[in-house]
N, C-alpha and C positions, 0 to 999 in steps of 0.2 A: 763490512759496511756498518756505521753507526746505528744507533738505534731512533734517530732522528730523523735521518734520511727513511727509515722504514714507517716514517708516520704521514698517511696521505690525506688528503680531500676526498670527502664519497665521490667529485666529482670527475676524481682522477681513476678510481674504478670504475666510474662510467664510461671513460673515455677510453681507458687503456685497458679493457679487460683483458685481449688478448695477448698483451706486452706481458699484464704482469704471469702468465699462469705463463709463458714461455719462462722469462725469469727466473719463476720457483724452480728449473730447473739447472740452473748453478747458482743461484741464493737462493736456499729454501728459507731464511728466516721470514717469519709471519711480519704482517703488513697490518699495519694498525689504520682504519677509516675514521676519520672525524666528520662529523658533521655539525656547525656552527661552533665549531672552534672543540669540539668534545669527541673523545674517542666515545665509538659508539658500537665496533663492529673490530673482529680482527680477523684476516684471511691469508689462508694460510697451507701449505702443499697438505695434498691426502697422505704424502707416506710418515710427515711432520706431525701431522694429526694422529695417524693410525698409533705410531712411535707411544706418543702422549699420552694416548689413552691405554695402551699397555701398562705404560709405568703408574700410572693413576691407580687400573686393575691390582698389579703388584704390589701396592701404597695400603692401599685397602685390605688387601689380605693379610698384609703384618700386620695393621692396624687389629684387624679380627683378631688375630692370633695373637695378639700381647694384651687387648684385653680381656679375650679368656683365661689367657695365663695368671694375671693379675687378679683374674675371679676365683682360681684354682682348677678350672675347667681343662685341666692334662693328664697327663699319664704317664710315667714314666717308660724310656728307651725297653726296658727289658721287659716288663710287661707286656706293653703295644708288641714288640717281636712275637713272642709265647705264643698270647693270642694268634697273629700273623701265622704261625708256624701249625698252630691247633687247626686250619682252615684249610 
């Protein structure tokens, strides 16, 4: 389905709520709300979401970890083992 056809009126979430959450269940793409001509809100299945925010969490953790690396804040593979191994 286009991405166009996935752009509604708040007053079409008003009216269809129950359409669209059956829906998300063979189109999970998110559902973008306008209100006065303006996206204003996007909805969107929980497993879609949950997904999202996985990858977000994951996004962030390399982000952490490359700019420590960049700080020099590592340790090299056989070091970190040693230690590991001393424990």
């Amino acid at each position: 389905m286009s991405l166009a056809a996935q752009i509604k009126p708040i007053s079409y979430l008003k009216s269809n709520a129950a359409e669209i959450i059956k829906d998300f269940a063979t189109n999970p793409e998110p559902l973008i709300i306008t209100q006065n001509g303006e996206a204003k809100m996007v909805v969107m299945d929980i497993h879609e979401y949950e997904k999202q925010q996985e990858t977000m969490a994951l996004l962030k953790l390399i982000s952490i970890g490359r700019k420590e690396f960049e700080e020099g804040k590592y340790q090299e593979a056989d070091a970190f083992f040693s230690e590991m191994d001393k424990e």
